[in-house]
C-alpha positions in Angstrom: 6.2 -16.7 -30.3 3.4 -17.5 -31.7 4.7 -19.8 -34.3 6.2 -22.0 -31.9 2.9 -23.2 -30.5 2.8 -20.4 -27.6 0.0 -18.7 -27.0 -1.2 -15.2 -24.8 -2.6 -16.2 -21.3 -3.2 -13.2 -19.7 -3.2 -9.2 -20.8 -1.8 -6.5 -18.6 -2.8 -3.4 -18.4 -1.0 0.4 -16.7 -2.1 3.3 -15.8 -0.7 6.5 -14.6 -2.8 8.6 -12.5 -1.9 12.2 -11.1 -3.4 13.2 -7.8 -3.3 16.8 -7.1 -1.7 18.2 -3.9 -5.4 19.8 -2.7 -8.9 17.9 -3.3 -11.7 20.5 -4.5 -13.7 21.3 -1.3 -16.8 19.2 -3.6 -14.5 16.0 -3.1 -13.9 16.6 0.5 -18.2 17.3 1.2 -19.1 14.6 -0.5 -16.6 12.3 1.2 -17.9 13.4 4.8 -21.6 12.8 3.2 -20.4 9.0 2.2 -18.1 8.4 5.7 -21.3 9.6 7.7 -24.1 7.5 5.6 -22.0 4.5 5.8 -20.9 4.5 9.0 -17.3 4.5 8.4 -14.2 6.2 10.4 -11.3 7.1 8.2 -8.1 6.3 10.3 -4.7 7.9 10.1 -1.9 6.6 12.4 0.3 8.6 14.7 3.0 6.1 16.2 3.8 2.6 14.8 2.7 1.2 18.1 -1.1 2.0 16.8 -1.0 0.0 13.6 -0.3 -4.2 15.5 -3.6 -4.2 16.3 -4.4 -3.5 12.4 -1.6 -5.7 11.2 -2.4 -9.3 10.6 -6.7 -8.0 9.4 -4.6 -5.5 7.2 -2.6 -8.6 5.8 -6.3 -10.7 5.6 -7.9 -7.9 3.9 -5.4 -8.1 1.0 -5.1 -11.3 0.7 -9.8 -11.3 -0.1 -8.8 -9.1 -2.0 -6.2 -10.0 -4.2 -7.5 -14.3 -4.3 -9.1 -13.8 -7.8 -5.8 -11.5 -9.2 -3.9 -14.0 -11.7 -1.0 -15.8 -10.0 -1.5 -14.7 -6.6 -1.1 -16.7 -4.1 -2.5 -16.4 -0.3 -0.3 -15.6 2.4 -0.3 -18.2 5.4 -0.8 -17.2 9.4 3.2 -18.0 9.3 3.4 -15.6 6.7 1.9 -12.6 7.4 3.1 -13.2 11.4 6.7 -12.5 9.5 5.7 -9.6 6.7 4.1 -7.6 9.7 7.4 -7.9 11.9 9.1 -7.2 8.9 7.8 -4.1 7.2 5.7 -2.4 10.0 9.0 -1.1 11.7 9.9 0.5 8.4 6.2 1.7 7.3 5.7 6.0 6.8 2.7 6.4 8.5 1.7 9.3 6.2 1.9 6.4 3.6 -1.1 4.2 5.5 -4.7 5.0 6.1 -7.0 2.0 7.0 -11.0 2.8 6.8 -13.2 0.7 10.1 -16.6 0.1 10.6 -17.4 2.1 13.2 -20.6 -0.2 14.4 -18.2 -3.2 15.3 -14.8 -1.4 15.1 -13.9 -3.7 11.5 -11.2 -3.3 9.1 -12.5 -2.6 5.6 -10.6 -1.3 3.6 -6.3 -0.1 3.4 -4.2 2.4 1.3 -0.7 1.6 1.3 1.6 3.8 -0.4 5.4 3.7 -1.3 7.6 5.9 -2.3 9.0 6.1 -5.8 12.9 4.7 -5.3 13.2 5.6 -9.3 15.5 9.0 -8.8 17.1 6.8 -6.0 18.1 3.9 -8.1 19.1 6.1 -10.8 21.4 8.2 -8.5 22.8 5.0 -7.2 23.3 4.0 -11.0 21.5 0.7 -9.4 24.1 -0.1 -7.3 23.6 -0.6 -3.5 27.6 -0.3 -1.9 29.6 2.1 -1.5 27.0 4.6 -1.3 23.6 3.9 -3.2 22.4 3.0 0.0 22.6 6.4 1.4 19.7 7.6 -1.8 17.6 4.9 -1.3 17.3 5.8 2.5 16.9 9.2 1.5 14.0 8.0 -0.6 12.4 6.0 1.6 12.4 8.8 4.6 11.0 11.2 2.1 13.8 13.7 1.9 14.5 13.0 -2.0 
């Protein structure tokens, strides 16, 4: 490629990282020490209902976040009004945890995790009718 004038504009890099099932009690200690000296509230979410108010600032947040990435490009009020419609019906709660402020009640940081559809596509052989949608449902409700 290189000899026909084209040249490398950006490097990628992976990594794989393996979190255990249990954190050492030292993790969990020192994680109360840093939630209580910052004045931030971990939050977990029980029904779907509990997550609009988060929606759109969890949207926002990202999109701070993510302006200096290469080739991303910020979602619009239009946009995030139809990705939070969209995907917070189908979200696993277990798979979100947003972190407030607690002094004015501010979103400041989101996890957002997804379940690997991998075993599902490859049961499904990547195919989606008759019945690979049956494995990725299974895979998205966690019962893979």
């Amino acid at each position: 490629m290189y000899r026909m004038g084209y040249i490398k504009d950006q490097d990628w890099v992976e990594f794989l990282i393996t979190i255990p099932r249990e954190l050492p009690d030292r993790f969990l200690r020192a994680s109360e020490i840093v939630k209580r000296r910052s004045g931030v509230e971990v939050k977990h979410f029980a029904r779907k209902d509990d997550v609009y108010p988060y929606a759109k600032d969890i949207f926002r947040l990202i999109n701070k976040a993510y302006k200096e990435i290469y080739g991303y490009v910020e979602l619009t009020e239009r946009q995030i009004d139809y990705y939070v419609d969209m995907y917070i019906p189908m979200l696993r709660l277990d798979f979100l945890t947003v972190v407030i402020r607690q002094e004015d009640n501010k979103l400041i940081g989101v996890g957002i995790g997804l379940p690997s559809m991998s075993t599902a596509l490859q049961k499904s052989r990547g195919r989606f009718m008759p019945t690979g949608w049956y494995h990725l449902y299974k895979a998205l409700k966690g019962k893979d």
